[in-house]
C-alpha positions in Angstrom: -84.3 -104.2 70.0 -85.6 -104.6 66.5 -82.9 -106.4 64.0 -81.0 -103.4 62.2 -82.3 -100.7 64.9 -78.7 -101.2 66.6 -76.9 -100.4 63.7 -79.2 -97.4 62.2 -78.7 -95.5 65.4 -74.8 -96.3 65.0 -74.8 -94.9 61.6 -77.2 -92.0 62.8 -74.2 -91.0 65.8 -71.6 -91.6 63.4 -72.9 -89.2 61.4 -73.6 -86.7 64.1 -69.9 -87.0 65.3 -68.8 -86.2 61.9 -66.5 -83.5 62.6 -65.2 -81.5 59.0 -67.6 -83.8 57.4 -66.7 -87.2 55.4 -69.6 -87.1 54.4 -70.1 -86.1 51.0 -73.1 -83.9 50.8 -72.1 -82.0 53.2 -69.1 -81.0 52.3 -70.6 -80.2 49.2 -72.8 -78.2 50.9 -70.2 -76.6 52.7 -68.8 -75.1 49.5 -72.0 -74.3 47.9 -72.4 -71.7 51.0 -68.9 -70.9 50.2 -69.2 -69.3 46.9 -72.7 -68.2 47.5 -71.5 -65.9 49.8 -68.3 -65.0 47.8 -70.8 -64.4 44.9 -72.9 -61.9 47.1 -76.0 -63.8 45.9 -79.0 -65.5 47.8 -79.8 -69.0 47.8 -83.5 -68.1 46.3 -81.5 -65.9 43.5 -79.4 -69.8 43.0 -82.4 -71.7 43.0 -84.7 -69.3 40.5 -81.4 -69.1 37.9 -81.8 -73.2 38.4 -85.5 -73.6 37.7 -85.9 -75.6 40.8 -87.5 -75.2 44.4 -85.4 -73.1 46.3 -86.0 -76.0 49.4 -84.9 -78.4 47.1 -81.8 -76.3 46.5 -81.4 -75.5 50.1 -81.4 -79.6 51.1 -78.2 -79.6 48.7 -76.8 -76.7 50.9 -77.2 -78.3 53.8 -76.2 -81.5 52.5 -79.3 -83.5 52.8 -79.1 -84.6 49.2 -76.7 -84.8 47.1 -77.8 -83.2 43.5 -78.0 -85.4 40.3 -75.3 -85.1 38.0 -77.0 -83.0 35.6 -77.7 -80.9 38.3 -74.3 -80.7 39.7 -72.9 -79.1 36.4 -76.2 -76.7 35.8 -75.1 -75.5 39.7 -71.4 -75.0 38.2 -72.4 -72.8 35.9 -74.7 -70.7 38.0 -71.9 -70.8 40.6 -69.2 -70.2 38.0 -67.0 -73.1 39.3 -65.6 -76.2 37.5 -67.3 -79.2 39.1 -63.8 -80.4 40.2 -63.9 -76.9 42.3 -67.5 -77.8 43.7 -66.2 -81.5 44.4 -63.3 -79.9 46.4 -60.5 -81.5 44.3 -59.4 -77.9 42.5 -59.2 -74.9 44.6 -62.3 -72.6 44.6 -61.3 -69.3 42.5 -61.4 -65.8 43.7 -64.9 -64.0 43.8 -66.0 -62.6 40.6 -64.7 -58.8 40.2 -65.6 -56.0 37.6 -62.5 -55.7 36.5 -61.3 -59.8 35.6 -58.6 -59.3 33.4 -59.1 -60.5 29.5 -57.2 -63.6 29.7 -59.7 -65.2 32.7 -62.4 -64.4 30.6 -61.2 -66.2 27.7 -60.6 -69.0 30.3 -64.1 -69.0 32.0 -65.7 -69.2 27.9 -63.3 -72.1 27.4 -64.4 -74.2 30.4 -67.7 -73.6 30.1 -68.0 -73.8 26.2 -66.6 -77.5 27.0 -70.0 -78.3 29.4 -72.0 -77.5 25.9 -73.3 -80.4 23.6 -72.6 -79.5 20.2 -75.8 -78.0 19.1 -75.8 -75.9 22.4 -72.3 -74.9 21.3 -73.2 -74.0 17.5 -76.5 -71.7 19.0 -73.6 -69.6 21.5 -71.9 -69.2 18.8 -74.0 -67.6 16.6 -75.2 -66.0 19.7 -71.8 -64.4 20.2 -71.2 -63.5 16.3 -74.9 -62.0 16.4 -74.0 -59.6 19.7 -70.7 -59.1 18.1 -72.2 -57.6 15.0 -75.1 -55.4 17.1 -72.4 -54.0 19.6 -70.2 -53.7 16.2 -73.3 -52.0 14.6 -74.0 -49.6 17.9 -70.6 -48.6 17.7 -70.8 -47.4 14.2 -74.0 -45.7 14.9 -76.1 -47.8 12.1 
């Protein structure tokens, strides 16, 4: 037996044995299915709101890689989730309803308002002002 060959095909049971995972992609990947299907969404609807491949979004589901870190928070905010949620050390929340009250609202635009860099903040702001004064404007019938 080659030198190493022992030990690959120990890591490659170990792995197979792996029982509620321990390993880290795929417990990720675990909870990515999770809120997919609490979301009601497809993985191809996922991976087209993330610009990417939807294989290479699908080897993330089923925790053959393990996404960068960029990627990681652009999944969180498709996904609506905190990273810490994702990571599994914050409970998932409920499935997105039509009728979230006001204050979890305010919440979700707080967390996510935090991911921004500060130019990407200053632009959703003026975005939010600008829609603010159109709906504000439809209202009034100008």
């Amino acid at each position: 037996m080659a030198k190493g060959t022992g030990q690959k095909r120990a890591k490659q049971k170990g792995r197979q044995s792996e029982v509620g995972d321990g390993n880290p992609a795929r417990a990720l990947g675990s909870r990515l299915r999770q809120r997919i299907e609490a979301m009601g969404i497809s993985r191809n609807e996922v991976a087209r709101r993330l610009d990417i491949d939807t294989t290479r979004f699908n080897h993330y589901v089923n925790g053959r890689h393990r996404p960068s870190f960029e990627m990681l928070v652009k999944i969180c905010l498709v996904l609506e989730v905190t990273p810490g949620q994702l990571l599994g050390l914050e409970a998932m929340p409920a499935p997105p309803g039509p009728s979230a009250p006001r204050e979890a609202w305010l919440e979700d635009l707080t967390r996510y308002a935090r991911l921004l860099s500060d130019t990407e903040l200053r632009l959703a702001i003026r975005t939010i002002k600008a829609m603010h004064r159109i709906l504000r404007d439809v209202e009034e019938g100008v």
